[in-house]
C-alpha positions in Angstrom: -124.8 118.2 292.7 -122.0 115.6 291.2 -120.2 113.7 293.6 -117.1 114.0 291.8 -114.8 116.6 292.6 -112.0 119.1 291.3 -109.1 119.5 293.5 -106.5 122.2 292.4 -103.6 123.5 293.6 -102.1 119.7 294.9 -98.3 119.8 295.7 -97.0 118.2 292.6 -95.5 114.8 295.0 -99.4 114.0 296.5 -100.2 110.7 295.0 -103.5 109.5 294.0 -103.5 107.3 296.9 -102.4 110.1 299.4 -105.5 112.0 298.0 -108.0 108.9 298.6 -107.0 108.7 301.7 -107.4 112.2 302.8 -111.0 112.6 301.1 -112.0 109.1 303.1 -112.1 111.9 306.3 -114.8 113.2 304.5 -116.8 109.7 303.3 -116.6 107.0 301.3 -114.0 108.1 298.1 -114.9 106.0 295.0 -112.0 107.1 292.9 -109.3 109.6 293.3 -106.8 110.4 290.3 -104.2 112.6 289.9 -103.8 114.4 286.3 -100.5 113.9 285.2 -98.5 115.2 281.9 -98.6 113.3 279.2 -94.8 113.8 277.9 -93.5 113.8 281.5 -95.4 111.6 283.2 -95.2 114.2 286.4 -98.3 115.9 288.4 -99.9 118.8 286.3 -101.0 119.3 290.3 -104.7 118.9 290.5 -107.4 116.0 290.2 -110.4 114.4 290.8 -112.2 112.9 293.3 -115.4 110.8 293.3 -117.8 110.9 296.6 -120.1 107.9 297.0 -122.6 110.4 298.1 -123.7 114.0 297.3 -123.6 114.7 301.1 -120.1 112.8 301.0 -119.1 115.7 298.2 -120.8 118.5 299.7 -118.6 118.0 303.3 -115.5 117.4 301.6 -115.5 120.4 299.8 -116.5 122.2 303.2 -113.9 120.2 304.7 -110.8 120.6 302.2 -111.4 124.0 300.2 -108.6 126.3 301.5 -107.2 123.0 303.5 -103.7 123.4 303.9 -102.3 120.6 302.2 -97.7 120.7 302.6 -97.9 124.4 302.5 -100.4 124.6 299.8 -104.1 125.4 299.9 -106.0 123.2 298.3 -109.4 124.3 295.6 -111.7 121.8 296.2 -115.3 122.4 294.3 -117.9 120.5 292.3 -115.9 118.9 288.5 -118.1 120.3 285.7 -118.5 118.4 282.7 -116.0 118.6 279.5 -118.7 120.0 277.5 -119.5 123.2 280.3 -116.0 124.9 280.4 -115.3 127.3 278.3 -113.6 127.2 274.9 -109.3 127.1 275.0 -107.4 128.8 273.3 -106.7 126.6 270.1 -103.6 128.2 268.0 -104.6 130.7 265.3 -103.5 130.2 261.6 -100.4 131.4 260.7 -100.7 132.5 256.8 -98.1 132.1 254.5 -95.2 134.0 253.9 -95.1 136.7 251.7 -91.9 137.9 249.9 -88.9 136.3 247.9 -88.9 134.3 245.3 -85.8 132.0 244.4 -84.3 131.2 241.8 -82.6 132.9 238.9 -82.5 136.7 238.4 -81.4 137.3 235.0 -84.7 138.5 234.2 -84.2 141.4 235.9 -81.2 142.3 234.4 
């Protein structure tokens, strides 16, 4: 098991701080980050969490999974990889346009 965590479902004020200190309950919390939108610079409302430990992980998510965190409960379960989620959405192609042409219509006179 990875000792870094996902944490979903954050009230979008909890800082990354806040969330280190809460998983430090649980062991010794190498890194906690909050994911945060690029254009707005606000909470996207979940992040990660690095255990020291694999038993540090595995009681925190017993610990904080459902934990009521400011009226929300919190999703707390092992982070997978980039490469092991599935495909998003990516936009499809929009084609051309069919239709008008411009320009003069003599010709059709």
């Amino acid at each position: 098991m990875s000792t870094k965590l996902y944490v979903g479902s954050l009230p979008y004020a909890v800082t990354g701080d806040q969330l280190s200190e809460l998983f430090s309950q649980a062991g010794m919390v190498v890194s906690a980050n909050i994911i945060l939108d690029k254009f707005s610079g606000r909470s996207k409302g979940f992040g990660f969490v690095e255990m020291s430990t694999e038993e540090e992980s595995k009681k925190a998510i017993e610990m904080f999974n459902n934990y009521d965190l400011e009226g929300r409960n919190l999703v707390v379960n092992e982070a997978r990889p980039m490469g092991d989620r599935p495909a998003g959405g990516g936009g499809g192609g929009y084609g051309g346009g069919g239709g008008r042409s411009g320009g003069n219509r003599r010709d059709r006179y």
